[in-house]
C-alpha positions, 0 to 999 in steps of 0.5 A: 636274761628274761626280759621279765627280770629287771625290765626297764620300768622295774619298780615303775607300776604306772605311767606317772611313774614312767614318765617321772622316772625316764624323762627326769630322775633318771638323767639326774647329776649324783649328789653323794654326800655321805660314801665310805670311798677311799680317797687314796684309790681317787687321789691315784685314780686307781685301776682295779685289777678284777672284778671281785677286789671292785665288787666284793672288797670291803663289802659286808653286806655281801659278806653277811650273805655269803656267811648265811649261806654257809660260805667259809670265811677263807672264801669271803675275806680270808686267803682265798684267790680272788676268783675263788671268792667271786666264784663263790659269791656268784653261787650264792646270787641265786639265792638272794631272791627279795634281799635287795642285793640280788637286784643290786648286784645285778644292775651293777654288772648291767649299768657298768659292764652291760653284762645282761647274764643271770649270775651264778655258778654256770654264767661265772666264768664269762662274767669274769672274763667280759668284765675283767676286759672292761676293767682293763681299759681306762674307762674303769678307773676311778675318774672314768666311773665317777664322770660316767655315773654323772657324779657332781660330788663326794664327800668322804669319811675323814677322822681329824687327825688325818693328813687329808694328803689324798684330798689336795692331790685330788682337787689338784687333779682337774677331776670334775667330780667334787671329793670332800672331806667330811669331819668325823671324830670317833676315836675323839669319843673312846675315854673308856679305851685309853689306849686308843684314846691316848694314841689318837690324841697324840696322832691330832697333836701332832697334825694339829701342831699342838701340845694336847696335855690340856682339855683346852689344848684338845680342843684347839687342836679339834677347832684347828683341824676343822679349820682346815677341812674348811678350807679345803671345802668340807662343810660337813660333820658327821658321828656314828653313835647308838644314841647321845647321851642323856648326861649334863657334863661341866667343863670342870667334869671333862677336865677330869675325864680328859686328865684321867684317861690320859693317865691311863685311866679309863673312864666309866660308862657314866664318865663317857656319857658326859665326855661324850655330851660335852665334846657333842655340844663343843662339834656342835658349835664349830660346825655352826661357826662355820657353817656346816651341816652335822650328821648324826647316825643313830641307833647301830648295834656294832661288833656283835660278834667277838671273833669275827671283831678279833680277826677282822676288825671293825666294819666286818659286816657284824653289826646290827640294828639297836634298839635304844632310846633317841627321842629325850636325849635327841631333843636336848642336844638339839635344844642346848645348841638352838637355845644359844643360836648354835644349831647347825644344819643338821641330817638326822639318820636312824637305824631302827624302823621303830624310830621312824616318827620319832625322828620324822616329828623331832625335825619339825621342832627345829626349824627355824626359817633361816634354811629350808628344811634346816634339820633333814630326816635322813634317807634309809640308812645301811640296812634301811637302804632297800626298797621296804625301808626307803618306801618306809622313810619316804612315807614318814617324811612325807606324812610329818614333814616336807618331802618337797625339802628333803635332800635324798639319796647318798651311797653310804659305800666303800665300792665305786660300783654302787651307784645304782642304789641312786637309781633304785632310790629314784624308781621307788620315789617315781612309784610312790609319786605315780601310785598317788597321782593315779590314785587321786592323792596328789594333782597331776602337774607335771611341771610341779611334779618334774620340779619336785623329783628333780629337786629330791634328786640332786637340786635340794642336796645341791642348795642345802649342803653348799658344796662347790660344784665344778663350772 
């Protein structure tokens, strides 16, 4: 491959820049406290058996761009053989030029397989066959990829009602790499389904050992499950929405939209406002008994296309960036838990790049001395998380708040072949950093600048989320 492609200090446009990123960002321990990896494949320490169920199996941004260049479903997610699908995504590499996936995709075959070859449809054949040898060996299962990538911890995306059976066999296991589990009630939100609803209910009644035929009852059998992630060392919380709800809700209120759709009943939009408010706040409040940080992930527009929903389900690379209104109901619903001295550390992530003030200036208004940089403003999320958008949330922070607290990259991925995205992030954190110091913006002190890039890379997340590390 063209030395000019990819060169080691890719990204690194001066020697400030170099330095930072080759001599302390680059040898940094992986933080990854937000990923979609299946504790299952950790738990049985799984091998993969190709390259393409590693690389293309459950990942919709490469299924996005394999539908815009005109690929059939039956090549990206239907019947296909395997190596038809890795054949046809590596024909369509070529023409990823500027998404960042063509970088991505790259650096993965380069820092797992040390595969330097261009990828498309006339190198494909010797990819497959050098990395499916790699992948043979023990050094690709999934204990090998997280020690080589250096990763201290994950912490994976849990629903309440999950047995969390994969997270005792895995701290059972002597992995080094911490896996925890992370509280995440969608399902607790759909009185508008009751049909899911109900069914889930039932599921957390059964797990939770109670009788869920009350509102009080449901919520005794949230706080009795979020007792036992704690107790299994999850310390974090996390909700997908487009945006909170700007609803009040009494306990009277949900009583009766709690009643209503377990009859069968669906609420209305307005009645799942409120629900949606109330059991916010209740989340809210566990997660400050205990301890916890919160993340609210706001602004996604999902399962746009009604096909694709029916034959796939959800997560089928169908979603889109929203353009609802944050800043009012944010403020209230961080304001009703801080007036009662029940805010949790809270991790605020936006989908719209409109939001970037927004949510950079509403995080300054609940800090409250107790945590440094208590309420963080997210790193780019999902389709954010490219070098434009990193650069763009970087900046924010930085004009707004403190970058020098802020906890930095995670994955947000379901394949174990993303963590170059750390390294990404980290080259574009050592360029901007350079760019400033030669440009005169900020002092050239290595120690205070080493510290910094060292406390974004892993330190901050580190001492802000709590999480055991191993000795």
């Amino acid at each position: 491959m063209s030395s000019a492609f990819l060169p080691d200090d890719f990204l690194l446009t001066t020697a400030t820049a170099r330095r930072l990123y080759h001599e302390v960002a680059k040898d940094q321990p992986i933080y990854d406290y937000h990923c979609h990896l299946p504790p299952d494949q950790i738990a049985a320490n799984k091998q993969f058996r190709n390259l393409a169920e590693i690389w293309l199996g459950g990942d919709h941004y490469k299924w996005r761009a394999l539908r815009s260049a005109g690929v059939n479903e039956d090549l990206i997610t239907g019947s296909a053989s395997d190596y038809d699908k890795f054949l046809a995504y590596c024909r369509v590499v070529p023409q990823l030029v500027r998404n960042p996936l063509h970088h991505w995709s790259h650096l993965e075959l380069r820092r797992y397989f040390g595969i330097d070859l261009l990828i498309n449809e006339a190198n494909a054949p010797k990819i497959w066959e050098l990395a499916n040898a790699e992948l043979a060996t023990p050094a690709f299962s999934t204990h090998s990829i997280l020690a080589a990538n250096r990763v201290a911890v994950v912490c994976t995306t849990d629903d309440p009602a999950d047995s969390l059976e994969h997270h005792v066999a895995i701290a059972k296991s002597g992995l080094r790499t911490r896996v925890y589990p992370t509280y995440r009630a969608d399902k607790l939100m759909a009185v508008g389904a009751p049909a899911v609803f109900n069914a889930w209910c039932d599921q957390l009644a059964a797990r939770a050992d109670v009788d869920i035929r009350t509102l009080s009852a449901l919520l005794d059998a949230l706080d009795r499950r979020h007792a036992f992630f704690h107790s299994l060392g999850g310390r974090l919380s996390d909700h997908g929405l487009e945006n909170l709800p700007d609803a009040d809700c009494s306990e009277a209120e949900a009583r009766a939209i709690f009643e209503q759709t377990r009859a069968g009943r669906a609420a209305t939009p307005e009645q799942t406002a409120k629900w949606v408010w109330y059991v916010m706040v209740y989340l809210g409040r566990l997660d400050a008994k205990r301890g916890w940080t919160k993340q609210l992930h706001l602004g996604a527009l999902r399962n746009n296309n009604s096909r694709l929903l029916k034959r796939l389900g959800a997560d089928a690379g169908v979603d889109s960036i929203g353009d609802f209104p944050q800043a009012r109901a944010l403020s209230r619903y961080l304001d009703t838990l801080d007036r009662d001295n029940a805010l949790p550390k809270v991790v605020l992530y936006n989908l719209n790049p409109a939001d970037n003030y927004v949510f950079a200036t509403m995080i300054g208004n609940f800090q409250d001395g107790s945590v440094a940089g208590k309420i963080q403003f997210g790193s780019g999320w999902w389709f954010l998380d490219q070098k434009e958008g990193m650069e763009w949330q970087i900046n924010a922070l930085s004009s707004l708040g403190l970058l020098s607290k802020f906890v930095g990259m995670l994955t947000d991925s379901r394949s174990f072949l993303s963590y170059p995205r750390h390294e990404y992030f980290r080259r574009i954190l050592c360029k901007l950093l350079g760019e400033d110091v030669e440009a005169g913006l900020i002092p050239d002190d290595a120690a205070a600048l080493d510290a910094l890039v060292r406390d974004i890379c892993f330190g901050n997340a580190r001492d802000y989320f709590g999480l055991e590390l191993a000795k």
